[in-house]
C-alpha positions as CSV (number, residue, x, y, z in Angstrom):
1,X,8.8,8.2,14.6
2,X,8.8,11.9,14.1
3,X,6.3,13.9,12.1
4,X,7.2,13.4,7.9
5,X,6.1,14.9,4.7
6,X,3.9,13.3,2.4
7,X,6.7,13.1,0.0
8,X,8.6,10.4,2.6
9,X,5.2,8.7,3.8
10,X,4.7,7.9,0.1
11,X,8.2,6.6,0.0
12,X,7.8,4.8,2.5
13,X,4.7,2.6,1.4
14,X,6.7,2.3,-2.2
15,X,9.4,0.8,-0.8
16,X,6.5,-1.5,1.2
17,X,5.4,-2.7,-1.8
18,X,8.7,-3.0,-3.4
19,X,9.7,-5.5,-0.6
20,X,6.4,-7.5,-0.2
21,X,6.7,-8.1,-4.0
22,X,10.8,-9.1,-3.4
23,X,8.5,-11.9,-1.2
24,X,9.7,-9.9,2.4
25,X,8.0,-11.1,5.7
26,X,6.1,-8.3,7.2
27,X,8.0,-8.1,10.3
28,X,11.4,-8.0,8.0
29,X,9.5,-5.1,6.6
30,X,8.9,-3.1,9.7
31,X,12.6,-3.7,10.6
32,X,14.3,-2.9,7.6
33,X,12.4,0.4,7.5
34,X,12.8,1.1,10.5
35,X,9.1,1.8,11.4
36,X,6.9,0.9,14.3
37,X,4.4,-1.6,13.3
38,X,1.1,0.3,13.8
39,X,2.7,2.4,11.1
40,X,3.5,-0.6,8.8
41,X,-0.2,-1.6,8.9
42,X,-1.4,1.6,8.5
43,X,0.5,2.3,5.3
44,X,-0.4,-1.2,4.2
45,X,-4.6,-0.5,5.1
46,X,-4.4,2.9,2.9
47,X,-2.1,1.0,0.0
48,X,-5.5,-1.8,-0.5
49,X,-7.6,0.7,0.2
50,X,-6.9,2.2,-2.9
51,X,-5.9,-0.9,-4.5
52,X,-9.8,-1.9,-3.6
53,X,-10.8,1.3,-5.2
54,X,-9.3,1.3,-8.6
55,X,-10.2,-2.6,-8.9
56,X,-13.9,-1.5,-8.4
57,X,-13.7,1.1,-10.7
58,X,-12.1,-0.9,-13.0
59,X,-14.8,-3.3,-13.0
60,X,-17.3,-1.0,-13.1
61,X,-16.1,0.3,-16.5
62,X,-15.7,-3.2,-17.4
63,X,-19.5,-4.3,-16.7
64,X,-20.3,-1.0,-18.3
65,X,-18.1,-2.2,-21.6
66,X,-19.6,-5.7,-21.6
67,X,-23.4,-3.8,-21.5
68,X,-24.3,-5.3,-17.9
């Protein structure tokens, strides 16, 4: 795959999580976007990464709320 913006990499990992919530397999995924599949997983590391990130802020502030 050739070099793309950050404008189509972030399309590209919307329309990942549009299909794994529409219950898609991963390789149906990779071939219906037409990416290799060291891409796929990529996309999908950095999407729960910060997935993982807000959760922990979000239950920081939480923990902070509740006075822990």
């Amino acid at each position: 795959m050739a070099n793309i913006t950050k404008a189509q990499a972030q399309q590209i990992r919307n329309n990942i999580t549009k299909y794994l919530q529409d219950g898609l397999s991963h390789d149906d995924i990779i071939n219906k976007l037409s990416i290799d599949r060291s891409t796929f997983y990529r996309y999908l590391k950095q999407m729960r990464d910060i997935e993982t990130k807000i959760w922990s802020k979000v239950e920081i502030d939480s923990a902070r709320y509740r006075g822990l």
